[in-house]
C-alpha positions in Angstrom: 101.0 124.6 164.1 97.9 125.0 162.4 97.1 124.4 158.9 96.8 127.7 157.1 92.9 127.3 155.8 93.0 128.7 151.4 90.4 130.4 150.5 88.8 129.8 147.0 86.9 132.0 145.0 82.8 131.1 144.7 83.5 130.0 140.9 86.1 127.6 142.0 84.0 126.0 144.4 81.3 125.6 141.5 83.9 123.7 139.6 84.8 121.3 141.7 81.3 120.7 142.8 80.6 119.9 139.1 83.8 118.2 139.3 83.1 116.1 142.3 79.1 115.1 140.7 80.9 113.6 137.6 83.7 111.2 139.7 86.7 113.3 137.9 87.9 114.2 141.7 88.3 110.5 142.8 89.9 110.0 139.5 86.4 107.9 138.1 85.8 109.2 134.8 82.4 107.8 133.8 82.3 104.3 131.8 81.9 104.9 127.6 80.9 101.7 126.3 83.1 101.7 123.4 81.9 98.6 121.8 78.1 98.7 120.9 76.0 95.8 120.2 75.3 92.7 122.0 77.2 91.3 124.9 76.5 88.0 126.0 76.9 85.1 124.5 72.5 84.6 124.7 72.0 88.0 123.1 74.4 87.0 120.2 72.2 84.0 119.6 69.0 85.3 119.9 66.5 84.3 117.3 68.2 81.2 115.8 66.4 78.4 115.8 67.4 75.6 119.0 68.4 73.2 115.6 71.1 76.1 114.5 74.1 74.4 112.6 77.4 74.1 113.9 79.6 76.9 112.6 80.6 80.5 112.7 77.9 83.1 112.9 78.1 86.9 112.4 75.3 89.1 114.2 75.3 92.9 112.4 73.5 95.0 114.3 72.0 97.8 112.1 70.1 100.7 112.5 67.0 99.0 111.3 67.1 95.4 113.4 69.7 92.2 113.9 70.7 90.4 110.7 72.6 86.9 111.9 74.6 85.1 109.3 76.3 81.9 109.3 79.7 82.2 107.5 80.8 80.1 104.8 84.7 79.4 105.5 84.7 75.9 103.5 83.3 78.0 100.6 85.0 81.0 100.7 88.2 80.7 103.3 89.7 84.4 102.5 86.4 86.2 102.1 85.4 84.5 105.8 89.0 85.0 107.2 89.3 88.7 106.2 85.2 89.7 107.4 86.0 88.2 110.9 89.6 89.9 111.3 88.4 93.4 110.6 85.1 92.9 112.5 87.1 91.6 115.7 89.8 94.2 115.1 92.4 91.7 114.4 93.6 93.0 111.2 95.6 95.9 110.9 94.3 98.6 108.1 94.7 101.8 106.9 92.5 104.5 107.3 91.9 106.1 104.0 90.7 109.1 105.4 93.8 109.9 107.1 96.7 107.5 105.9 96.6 106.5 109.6 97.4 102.6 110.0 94.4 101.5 112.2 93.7 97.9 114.3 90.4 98.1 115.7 86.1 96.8 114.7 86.4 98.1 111.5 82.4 97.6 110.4 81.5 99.4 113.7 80.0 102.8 112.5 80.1 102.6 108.3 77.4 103.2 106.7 74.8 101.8 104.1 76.3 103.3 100.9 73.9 101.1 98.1 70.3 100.1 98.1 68.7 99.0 95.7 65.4 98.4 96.5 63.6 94.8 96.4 67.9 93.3 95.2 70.5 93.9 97.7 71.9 96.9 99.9 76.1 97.1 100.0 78.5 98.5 103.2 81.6 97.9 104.1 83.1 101.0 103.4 84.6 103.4 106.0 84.1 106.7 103.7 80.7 105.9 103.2 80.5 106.3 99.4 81.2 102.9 98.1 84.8 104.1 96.3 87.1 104.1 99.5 88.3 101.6 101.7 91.5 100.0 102.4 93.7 98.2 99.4 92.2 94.5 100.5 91.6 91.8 98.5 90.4 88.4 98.1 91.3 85.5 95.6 89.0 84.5 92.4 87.1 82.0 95.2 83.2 80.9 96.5 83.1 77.5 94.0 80.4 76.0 95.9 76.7 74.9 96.4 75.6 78.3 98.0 75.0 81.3 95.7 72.9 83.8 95.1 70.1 82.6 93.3 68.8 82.1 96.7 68.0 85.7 98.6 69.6 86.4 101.8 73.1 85.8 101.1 76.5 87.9 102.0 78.9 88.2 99.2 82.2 90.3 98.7 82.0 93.6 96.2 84.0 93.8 93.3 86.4 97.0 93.4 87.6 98.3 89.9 89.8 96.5 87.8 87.6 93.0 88.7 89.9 93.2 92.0 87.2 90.9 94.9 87.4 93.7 97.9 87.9 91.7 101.0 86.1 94.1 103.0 82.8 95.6 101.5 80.4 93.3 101.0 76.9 93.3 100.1 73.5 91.3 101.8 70.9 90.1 99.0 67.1 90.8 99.5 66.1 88.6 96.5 67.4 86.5 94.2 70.7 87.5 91.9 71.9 84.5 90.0 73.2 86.8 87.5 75.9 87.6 90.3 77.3 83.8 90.5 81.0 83.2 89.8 82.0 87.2 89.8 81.2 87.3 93.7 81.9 84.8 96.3 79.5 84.2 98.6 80.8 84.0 102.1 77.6 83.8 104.1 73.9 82.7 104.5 71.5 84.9 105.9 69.3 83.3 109.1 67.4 85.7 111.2 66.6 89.0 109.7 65.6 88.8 106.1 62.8 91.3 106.7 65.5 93.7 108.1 67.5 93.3 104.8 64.8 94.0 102.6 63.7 97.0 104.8 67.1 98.4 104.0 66.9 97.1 100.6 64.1 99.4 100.1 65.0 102.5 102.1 64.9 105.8 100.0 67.9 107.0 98.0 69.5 109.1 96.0 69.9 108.7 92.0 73.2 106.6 93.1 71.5 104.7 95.5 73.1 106.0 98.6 70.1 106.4 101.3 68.8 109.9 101.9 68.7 109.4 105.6 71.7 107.0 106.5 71.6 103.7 107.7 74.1 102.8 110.1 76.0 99.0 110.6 75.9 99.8 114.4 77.9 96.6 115.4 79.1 93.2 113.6 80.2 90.1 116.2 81.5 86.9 115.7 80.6 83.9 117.4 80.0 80.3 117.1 78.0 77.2 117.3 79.2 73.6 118.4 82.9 73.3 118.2 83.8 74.8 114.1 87.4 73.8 112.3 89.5 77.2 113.3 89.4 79.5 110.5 92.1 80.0 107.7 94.5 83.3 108.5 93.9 86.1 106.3 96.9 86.4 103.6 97.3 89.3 101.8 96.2 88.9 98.1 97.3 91.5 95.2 95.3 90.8 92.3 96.0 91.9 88.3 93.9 94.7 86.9 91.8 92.7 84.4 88.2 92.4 83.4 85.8 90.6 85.7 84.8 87.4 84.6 83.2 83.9 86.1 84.7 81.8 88.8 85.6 78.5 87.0 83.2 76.0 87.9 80.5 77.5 89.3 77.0 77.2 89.1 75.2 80.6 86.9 71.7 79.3 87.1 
């Protein structure tokens, strides 16, 4: 018996012509690449010096060129332990755009919301304003020889009621002593400091947001050598009180 041959209307056939060109037909749905930034291990690396430390290193990818930082867990073990988590989407948030409880690259995609030219620029925050973000925190921490009275250096923000946000952060362009002991400074700038203060400087609006947006396309974690594992990150629920100095650290 002989198959009874259908006949499909010319607009049909156009369809699954298209259908056929994009792979949908064999069930291949074309590739999305849904995590930007670099891939290999060599692209991660590239521009440290051969000499580079031992340690954990953070590449951020932004819309204006590669900023690498090597983190400073020894100095700041929450600050470090919380930036890695939500940058490798191993901390579980919520999303306070739509009370959604999240668990994926959490930098991927915010925005600059802060520049101030020539000082610092600040991200870190998914609603792009500077006031939003997940209820995060770190402990009263960074006692230690690095601070910001060198430029090129990664510290936490301060949310309000002196609370130490354990996910915005902020990358100095200059010098900012006046910031040691009520920020702890988690990481150390090494290829990209022109890229900083290019975003440092970028055109903004009387609140400092940029007037044409500046984009943390990617951060990745990787290391050098063999590091200590880094501390877990424990959930920290500070008291509203005034900001004041870490105990013990340097102000110079």
């Amino acid at each position: 018996m002989n198959a009874r041959k259908t006949r499909w209307p010319a607009a049909a056939w156009i369809l699954v012509a298209a259908a056929a060109a994009a792979g949908i037909l064999a069930g291949e749905v074309p590739a999305q690449d849904s995590e930007s930034g670099p891939a290999s291990d060599a692209d991660l690396r590239a521009g440290l010096p051969e000499n580079a430390a031992e340690g954990w290193y953070a590449r951020i990818e932004t819309s204006k060129g590669p900023i690498v930082a090597q983190l400073l867990p020894r100095q700041a073990p929450q600050s470090v332990a919380h930036f890695v988590a939500l940058a490798e989407g191993d901390l579980e948030w919520v999303d306070p755009l739509t009370g959604e409880r999240k668990k994926g690259r959490f930098y991927d995609g915010t925005r600059v919301h802060k520049a101030l030219a020539g000082m610092r620029f600040e991200t870190g925050d998914p609603t792009g304003t500077g006031r939003g973000g997940p209820a995060l925190y770190v402990p009263e921490e960074g006692r230690g020889p690095v601070n910001f009275s060198v430029a090129g250096r990664l510290g936490m923000t301060r949310a309000p009621g002196s609370r130490i946000s354990a996910h915005q952060f902020f990358v100095t362009a200059s010098a900012q002593p006046f910031l040691n002991g009520f920020h702890p400074c988690f990481g150390v700038v090494i290829v990209g400091r022109d890229v900083v203060m290019e975003i440092s400087a970028v055109k903004t609006y009387s609140n400092g947001r940029p007037i044409e947006p500046v984009t943390i396309e990617s951060v990745r974690i990787f290391t050098i050598g063999d590091p200590p594992p880094l501390a877990a990150p424990k959930p920290h629920q500070p008291r509203l009180e005034r900001a004041r100095p870490i105990p013990g650290t340097d102000q110079r």
